[in-house]
Structures are given as structure tokens and as C-alpha cells.
C-alpha positions in Angstrom: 11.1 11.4 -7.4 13.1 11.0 -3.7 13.1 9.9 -0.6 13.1 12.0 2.0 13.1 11.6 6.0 9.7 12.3 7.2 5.9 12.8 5.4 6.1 16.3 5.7 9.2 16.7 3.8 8.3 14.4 1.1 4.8 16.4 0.9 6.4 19.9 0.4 8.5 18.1 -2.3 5.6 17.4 -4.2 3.8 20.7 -3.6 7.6 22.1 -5.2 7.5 19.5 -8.3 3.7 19.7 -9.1 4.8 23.7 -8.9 7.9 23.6 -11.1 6.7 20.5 -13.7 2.8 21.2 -14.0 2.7 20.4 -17.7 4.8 17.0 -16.6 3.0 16.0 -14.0 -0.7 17.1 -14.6 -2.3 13.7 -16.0 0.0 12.0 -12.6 -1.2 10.7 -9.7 1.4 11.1 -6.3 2.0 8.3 -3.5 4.1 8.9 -0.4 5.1 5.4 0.4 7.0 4.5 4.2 9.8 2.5 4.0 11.6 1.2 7.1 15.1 0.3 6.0 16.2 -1.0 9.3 19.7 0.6 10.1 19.4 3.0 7.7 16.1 4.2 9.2 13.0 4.9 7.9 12.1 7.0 4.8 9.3 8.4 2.7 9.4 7.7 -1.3 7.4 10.5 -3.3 6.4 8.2 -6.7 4.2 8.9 -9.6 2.0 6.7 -11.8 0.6 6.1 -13.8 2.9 5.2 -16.4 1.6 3.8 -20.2 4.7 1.3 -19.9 8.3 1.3 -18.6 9.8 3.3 -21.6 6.9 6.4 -21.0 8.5 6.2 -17.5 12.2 6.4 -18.3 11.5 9.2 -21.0 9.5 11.0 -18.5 12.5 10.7 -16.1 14.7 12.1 -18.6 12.9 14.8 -18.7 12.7 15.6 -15.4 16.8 14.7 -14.9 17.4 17.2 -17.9 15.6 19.9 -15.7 17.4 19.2 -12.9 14.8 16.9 -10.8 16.1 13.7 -9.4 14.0 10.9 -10.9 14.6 6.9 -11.2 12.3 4.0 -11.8 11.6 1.4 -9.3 9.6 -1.9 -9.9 5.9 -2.3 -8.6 
């Protein structure tokens, strides 16, 4: 759902997302994940699961992109 530059961002992300999509999100679990991407620097991915299979996921993203929320699939 994005990537954002520290914890606390990607935290009050979610809080705004579980807010906005609360139908779309209810039966999802949230993971902050820290990724150091060397030069780039390090960032924080917000990602939900779980996800029935990868066609669920890409609808659901649809969904969300339709309403305005960045969304994208990444592998596992």
C-alpha cells in the first residue's frame, strides 16, 4: 500500500486506510516491513495479507487504485 520513510509514517498510513477502506480491509492483517535500499536509503513497506491467491490480490488492488489508494503487488 506504500512505502514511506520512517515507521511512524507508515503507521499513521494505516490508521488513514483501515479509516477510509474498513469494509476492504476488515478480514486483512497489516505488516510494516524495513527495507534498507542502500543509496536510496531506508524505507518502511505497509503490506496486507492475506490474500486467497494472486488474482484476489490484484482485484483487491483495483479496488483500492479506483478509489484513489496506491496499491501494487509484490512477491513473498
Amino acid at each position: 500500500l506504500g512505502a514511506y520513510k520512517s515507521d511512524a509514517e507508515a503507521e499513521k498510513n494505516w490508521k488513514s486506510i483501515s479509516t477510509k477502506f474498513a469494509s476492504q480491509v476488515s478480514d486483512k492483517q497489516y505488516r510494516v516491513f524495513r527495507v534498507d535500499l542502500g543509496s536510496k536509503g531506508i524505507f518502511y513497506r505497509l503490506q496486507l495479507s492475506p490474500f486467497e491467491n494472486a488474482a484476489a490480490a490484484q482485484a483487491f488492488c483495483r479496488t483500492l487504485s479506483a478509489k484513489g489508494q496506491g496499491c501494487f503487488l509484490v512477491g513473498k
